[in-house]
PLY file of the C-alpha trace (Angstrom):
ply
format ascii 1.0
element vertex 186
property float x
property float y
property float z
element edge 185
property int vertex1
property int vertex2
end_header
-3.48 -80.01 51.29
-5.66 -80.40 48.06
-8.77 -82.56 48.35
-7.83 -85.72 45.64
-10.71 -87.86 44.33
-10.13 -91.92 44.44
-8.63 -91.54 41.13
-6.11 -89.64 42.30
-5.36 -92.46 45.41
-5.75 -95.59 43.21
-2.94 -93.37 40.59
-0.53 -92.74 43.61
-1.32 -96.50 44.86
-0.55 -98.21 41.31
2.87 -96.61 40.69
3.90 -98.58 43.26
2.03 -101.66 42.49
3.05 -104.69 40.52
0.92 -105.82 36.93
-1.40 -108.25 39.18
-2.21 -105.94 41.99
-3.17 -102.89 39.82
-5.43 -105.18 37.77
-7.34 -105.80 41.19
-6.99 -101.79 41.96
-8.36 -101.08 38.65
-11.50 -103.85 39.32
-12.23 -102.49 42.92
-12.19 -98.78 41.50
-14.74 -100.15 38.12
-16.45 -101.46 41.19
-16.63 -98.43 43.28
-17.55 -96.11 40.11
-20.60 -98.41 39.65
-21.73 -98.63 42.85
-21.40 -94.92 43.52
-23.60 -94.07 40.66
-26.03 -97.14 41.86
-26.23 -96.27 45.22
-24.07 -92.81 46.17
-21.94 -95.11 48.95
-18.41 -95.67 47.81
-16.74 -98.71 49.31
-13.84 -97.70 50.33
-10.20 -99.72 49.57
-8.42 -100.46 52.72
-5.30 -98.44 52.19
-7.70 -95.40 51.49
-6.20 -92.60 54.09
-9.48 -91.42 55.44
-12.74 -93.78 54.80
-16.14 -92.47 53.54
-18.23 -93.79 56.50
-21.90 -95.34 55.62
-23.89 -92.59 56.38
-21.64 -90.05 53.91
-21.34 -89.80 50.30
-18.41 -87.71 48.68
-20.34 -84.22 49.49
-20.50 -85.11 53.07
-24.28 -84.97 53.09
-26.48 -87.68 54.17
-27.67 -90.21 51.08
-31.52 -90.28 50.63
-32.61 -93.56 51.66
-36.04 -95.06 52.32
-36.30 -95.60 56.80
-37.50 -98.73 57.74
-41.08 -99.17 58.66
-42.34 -97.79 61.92
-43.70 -99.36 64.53
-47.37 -98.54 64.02
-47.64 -100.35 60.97
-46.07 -103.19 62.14
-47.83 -106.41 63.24
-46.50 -108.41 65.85
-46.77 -111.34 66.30
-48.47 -112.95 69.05
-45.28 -114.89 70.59
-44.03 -111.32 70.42
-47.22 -110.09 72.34
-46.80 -111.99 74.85
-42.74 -112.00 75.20
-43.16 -108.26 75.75
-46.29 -108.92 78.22
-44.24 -111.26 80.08
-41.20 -108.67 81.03
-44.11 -105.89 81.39
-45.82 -107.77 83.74
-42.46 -108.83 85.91
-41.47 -105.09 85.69
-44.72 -103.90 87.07
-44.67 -106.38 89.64
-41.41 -105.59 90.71
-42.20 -101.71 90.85
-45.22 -102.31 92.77
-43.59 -104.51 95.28
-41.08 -101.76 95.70
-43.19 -99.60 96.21
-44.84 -101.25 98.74
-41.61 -101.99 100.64
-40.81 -97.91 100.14
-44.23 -97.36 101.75
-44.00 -99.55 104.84
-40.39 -98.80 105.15
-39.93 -94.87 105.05
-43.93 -93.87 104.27
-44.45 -92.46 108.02
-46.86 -93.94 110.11
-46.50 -97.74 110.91
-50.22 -97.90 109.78
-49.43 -96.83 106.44
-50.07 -100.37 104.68
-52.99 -101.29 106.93
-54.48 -98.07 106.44
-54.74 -98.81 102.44
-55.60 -102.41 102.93
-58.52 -101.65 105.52
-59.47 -99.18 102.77
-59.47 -101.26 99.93
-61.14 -103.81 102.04
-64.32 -101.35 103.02
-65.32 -100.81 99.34
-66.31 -104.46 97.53
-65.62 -103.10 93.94
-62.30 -101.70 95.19
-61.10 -105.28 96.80
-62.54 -107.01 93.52
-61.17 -104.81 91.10
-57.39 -104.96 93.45
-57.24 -108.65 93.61
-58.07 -109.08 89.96
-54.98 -106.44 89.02
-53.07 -107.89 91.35
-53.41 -111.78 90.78
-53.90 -111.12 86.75
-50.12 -109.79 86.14
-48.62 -112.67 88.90
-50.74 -115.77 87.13
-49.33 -114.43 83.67
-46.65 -113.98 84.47
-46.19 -117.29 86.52
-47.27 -119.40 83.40
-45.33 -117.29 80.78
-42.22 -118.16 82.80
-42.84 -122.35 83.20
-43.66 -121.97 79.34
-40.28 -120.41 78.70
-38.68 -122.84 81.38
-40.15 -125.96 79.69
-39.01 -124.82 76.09
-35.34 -124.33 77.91
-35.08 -127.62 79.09
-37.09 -129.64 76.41
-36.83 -127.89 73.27
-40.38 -129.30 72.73
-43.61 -126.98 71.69
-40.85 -124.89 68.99
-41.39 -126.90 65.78
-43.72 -124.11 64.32
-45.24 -121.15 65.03
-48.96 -122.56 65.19
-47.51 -124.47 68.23
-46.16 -121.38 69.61
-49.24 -119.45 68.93
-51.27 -122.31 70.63
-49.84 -122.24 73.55
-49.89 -118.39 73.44
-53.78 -118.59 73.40
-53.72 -121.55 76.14
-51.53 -118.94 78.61
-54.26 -115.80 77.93
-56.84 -118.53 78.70
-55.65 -119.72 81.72
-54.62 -116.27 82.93
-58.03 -115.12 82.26
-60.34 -117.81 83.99
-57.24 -118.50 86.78
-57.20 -114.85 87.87
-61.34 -114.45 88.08
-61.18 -117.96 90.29
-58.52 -116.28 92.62
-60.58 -112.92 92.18
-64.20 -114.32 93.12
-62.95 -117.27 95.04
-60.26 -117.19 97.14
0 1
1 2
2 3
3 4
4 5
5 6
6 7
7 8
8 9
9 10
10 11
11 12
12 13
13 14
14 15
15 16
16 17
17 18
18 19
19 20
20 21
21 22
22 23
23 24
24 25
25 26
26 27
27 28
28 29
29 30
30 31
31 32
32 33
33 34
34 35
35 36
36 37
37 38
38 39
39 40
40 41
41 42
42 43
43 44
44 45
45 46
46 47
47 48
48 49
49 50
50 51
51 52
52 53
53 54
54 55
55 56
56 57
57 58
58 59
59 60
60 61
61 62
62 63
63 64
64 65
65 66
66 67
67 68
68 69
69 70
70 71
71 72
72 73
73 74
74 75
75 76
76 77
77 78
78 79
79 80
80 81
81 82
82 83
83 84
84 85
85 86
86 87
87 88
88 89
89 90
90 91
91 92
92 93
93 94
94 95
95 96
96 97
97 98
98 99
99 100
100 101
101 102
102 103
103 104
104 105
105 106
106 107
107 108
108 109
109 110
110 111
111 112
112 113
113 114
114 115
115 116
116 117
117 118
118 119
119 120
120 121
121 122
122 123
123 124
124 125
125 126
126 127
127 128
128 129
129 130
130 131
131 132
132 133
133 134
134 135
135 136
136 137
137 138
138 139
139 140
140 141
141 142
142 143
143 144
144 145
145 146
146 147
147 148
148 149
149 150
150 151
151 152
152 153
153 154
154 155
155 156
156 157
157 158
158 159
159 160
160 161
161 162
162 163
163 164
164 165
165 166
166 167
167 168
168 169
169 170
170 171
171 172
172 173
173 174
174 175
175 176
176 177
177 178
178 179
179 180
180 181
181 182
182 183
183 184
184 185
């Protein structure tokens, strides 16, 4: 079967085709010719037996298109900071308490968690440095989830994104001096 250009299918289509609906062929085919010399994409008609998809021109080769911009020379914002913060933090915390569970459950010895807490406990930076990275991820992500849970049921703190940013900067805050109080003080 010979390969027929959309010429050839509007031709076939029109014979058949009363005075209105080939005056509508004849636009969408106008409209295809521009765009394919625009662009290289042909928009298709729907009767057309096999489509040209998207990512094809006539040839069958890819059209040369600008990418979008990549990630490292995008900005985020900092709602978007700390959205992705918040479901970091709650999949850390789940790993790690995993983990744990995996340890005391099939890690050998009974002793196996006491072992590493009387160990963390003998060296002072150790326990410091352990209860910071452990309260640090649980605070944050404590307050990032009443934040989200009071913008569920209130709708309040939304109106603009200084707001959001604000209380962005209050949640780092209070992560910040919350964890070093349960860090140095409890």
């Amino acid at each position: 079967q010979e390969s027929r250009g959309l010429g050839d299918v509007y031709k076939r289509q029109v014979s058949t085709q009363s005075t209105g609906e080939v005056v509508g062929m004849l636009r969408l085919l106008a409209r295809n010719k521009k765009l394919l010399r625009r662009t290289n994409k042909i928009v298709p008609a729907p009767s057309v037996i096999a489509p040209i998809t998207s990512r094809q021109t006539r040839t069958g080769t890819k059209p040369k298109r600008p990418t979008s911009p990549h990630l490292t020379i995008y900005r985020f914002p900092l709602p978007a900071i700390t959205s992705i913060t918040h479901r970091f933090t709650g999949v850390a915390m789940s790993g790690g308490f995993i983990a744990l569970g995996a340890v005391s459950l099939f890690g050998g010895p009974t002793t196996a968690v006491p072992a590493m807490v009387a160990a963390i406990k003998s060296s002072s930076i150790l326990l410091t440095l352990t209860k910071f990275f452990i309260s640090s991820p649980m605070i944050y992500h404590w307050l990032t989830g009443v934040r989200h849970l009071y913008w569920d049921y209130t709708a309040k703190g939304l109106e603009s994104l200084d707001a959001v940013d604000r209380s962005s900067y209050v949640i780092i805050g209070s992560t910040v001096v919350l964890s070093l109080i349960f860090t140095f003080f409890i």
